[in-house]
C-alpha positions in Angstrom: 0.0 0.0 0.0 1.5 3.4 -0.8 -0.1 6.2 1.5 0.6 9.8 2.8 -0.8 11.6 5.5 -0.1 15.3 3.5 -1.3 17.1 0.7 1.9 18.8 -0.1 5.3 17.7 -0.3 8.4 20.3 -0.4 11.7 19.0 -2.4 14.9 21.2 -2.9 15.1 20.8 -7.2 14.8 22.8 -10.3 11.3 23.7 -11.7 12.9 21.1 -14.8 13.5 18.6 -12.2 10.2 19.0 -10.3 8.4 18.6 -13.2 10.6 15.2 -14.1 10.0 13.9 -10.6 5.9 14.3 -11.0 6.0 12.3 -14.1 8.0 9.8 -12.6 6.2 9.2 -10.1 2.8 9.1 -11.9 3.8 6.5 -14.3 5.3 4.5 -11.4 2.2 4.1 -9.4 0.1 3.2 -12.2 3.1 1.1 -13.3 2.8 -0.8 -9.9 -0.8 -1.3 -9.8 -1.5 -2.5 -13.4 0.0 -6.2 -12.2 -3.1 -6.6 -9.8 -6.1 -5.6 -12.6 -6.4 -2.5 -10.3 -9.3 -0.4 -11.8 -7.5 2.7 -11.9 -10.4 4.9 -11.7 -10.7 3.9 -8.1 -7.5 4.1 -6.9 -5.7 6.9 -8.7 -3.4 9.3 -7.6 -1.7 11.8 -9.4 1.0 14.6 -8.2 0.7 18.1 -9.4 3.9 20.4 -9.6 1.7 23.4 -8.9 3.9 25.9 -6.6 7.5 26.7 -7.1 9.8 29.2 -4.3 12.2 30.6 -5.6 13.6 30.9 -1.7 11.9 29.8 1.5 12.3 29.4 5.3 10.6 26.5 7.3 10.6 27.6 11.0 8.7 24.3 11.6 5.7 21.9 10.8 3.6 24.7 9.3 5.5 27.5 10.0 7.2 28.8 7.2 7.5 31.6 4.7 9.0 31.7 1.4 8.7 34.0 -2.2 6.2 31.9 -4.5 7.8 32.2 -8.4 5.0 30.0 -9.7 1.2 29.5 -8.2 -1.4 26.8 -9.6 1.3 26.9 -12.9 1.1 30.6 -13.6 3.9 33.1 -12.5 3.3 35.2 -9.8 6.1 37.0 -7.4 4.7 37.2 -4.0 5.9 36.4 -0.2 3.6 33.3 0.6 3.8 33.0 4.1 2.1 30.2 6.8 1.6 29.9 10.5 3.7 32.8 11.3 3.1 36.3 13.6 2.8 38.5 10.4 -0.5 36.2 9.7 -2.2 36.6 13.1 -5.2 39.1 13.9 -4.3 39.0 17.6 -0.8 40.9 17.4 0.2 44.8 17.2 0.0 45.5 13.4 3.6 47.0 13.9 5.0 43.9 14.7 3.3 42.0 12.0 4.3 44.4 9.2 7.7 44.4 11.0 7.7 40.5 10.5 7.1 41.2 7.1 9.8 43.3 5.9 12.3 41.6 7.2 11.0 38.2 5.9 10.9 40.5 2.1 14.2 41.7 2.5 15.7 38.2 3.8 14.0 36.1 1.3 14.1 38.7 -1.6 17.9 39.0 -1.5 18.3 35.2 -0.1 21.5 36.4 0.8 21.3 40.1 1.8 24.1 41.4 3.8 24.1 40.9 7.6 24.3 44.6 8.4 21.4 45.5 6.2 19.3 43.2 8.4 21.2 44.7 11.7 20.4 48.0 10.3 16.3 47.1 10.0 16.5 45.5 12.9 17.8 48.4 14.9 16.1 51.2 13.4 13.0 49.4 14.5 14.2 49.4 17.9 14.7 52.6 17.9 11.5 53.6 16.9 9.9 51.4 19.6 12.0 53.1 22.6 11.9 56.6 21.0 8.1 56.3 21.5 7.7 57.4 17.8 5.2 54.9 17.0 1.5 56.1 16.4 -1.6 55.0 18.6 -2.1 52.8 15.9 0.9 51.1 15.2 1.3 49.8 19.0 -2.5 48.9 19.8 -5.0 46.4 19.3 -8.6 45.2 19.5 -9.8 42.0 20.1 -12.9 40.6 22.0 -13.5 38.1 24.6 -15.9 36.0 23.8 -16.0 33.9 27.0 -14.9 34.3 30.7 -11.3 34.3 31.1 -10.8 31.8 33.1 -12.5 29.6 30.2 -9.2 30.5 27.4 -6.4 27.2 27.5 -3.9 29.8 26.7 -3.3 32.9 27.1 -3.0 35.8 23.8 -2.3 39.3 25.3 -5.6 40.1 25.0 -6.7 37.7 27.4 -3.9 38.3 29.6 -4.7 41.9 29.4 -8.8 41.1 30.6 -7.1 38.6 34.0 -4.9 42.0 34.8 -8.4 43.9 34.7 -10.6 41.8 36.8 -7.8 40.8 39.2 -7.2 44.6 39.6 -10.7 45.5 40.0 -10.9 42.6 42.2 -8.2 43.6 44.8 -9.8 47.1 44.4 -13.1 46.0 46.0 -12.0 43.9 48.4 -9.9 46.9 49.4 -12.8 49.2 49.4 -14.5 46.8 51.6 -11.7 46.3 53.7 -11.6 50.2 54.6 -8.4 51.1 53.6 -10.0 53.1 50.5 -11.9 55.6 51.4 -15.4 55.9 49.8 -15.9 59.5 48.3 -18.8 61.4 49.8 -21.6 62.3 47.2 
């Protein structure tokens, strides 16, 4: 029995070789399978070469980012990019676009000088501590849509809501407590 557990496959080749190694394995299969009167219509499977990337970076099992040269056979030149922070609603949209522009310049050049990744790096950094970002470069909003104590982990958001209620919290039972006074009306 020849089985996979994936719909893709990643292979370090040529777009010539790629295309060699779908063919291949095509004719292989249905090589294999014609001994046993196998009724091919039931058990085929075919490979596509559909994506090419011209450079990528796997960071792991879904997690990777890379410039796509070819999409579903046609050309296209964009940064394709899975499972990473750039990709995620509940972040600061600075440090997704951030994420971004380094990936472009990384994967763009392949091999771009270290200091010109220092110098994005830093100049970043300095924007962050010189407090020069806008309002809406460095917040977010994101609902809660059940009690905190329900979430398995924690996205700032979340962790934001426990600092809340615990502070409110400790503020009533201070209140209560006496040791806040309660303002005359």
């Amino acid at each position: 029995m020849l089985a996979g557990d994936t719909d893709s496959l990643y292979l370090k080749m040529t777009e010539a070789q790629a295309k060699a190694f779908v063919k291949d394995c095509d004719g292989f299969y249905r090589a294999n399978l014609a001994p046993y009167n196998v009724d091919m219509s039931r058990f085929l499977m075919e490979l596509e070469y559909e994506n090419y990337f011209s450079s990528v970076i796997f960071v792991r099992k879904k997690r990777y980012a890379g410039i796509m040269t070819m999409f579903k056979g046609e050309a296209s030149d964009v940064l394709e990019v899975k499972g990473l922070e750039c990709m995620r609603s509940d972040g600061l949209g600075y440090a997704r676009a951030m994420q971004r522009r380094a990936l472009e310049l990384i994967l763009r050049k392949r091999k771009p000088p270290v200091a010109e990744v220092v110098t994005l790096i830093e100049t970043e950094r300095e924007r962050v501590f010189s407090g020069t970002l806008t309002v809406d470069e460095v917040s977010m909003t994101q609902a809660i849509e059940k009690s905190v104590d329900e979430y398995k982990s924690a996205p700032p958001h979340v962790r934001v809501a426990r600092h809340i209620r615990d502070a409110a919290e400790e503020h009533v039972e201070r209140m209560n407590s006496g040791d806040v006074p309660i303002p005359a009306t």
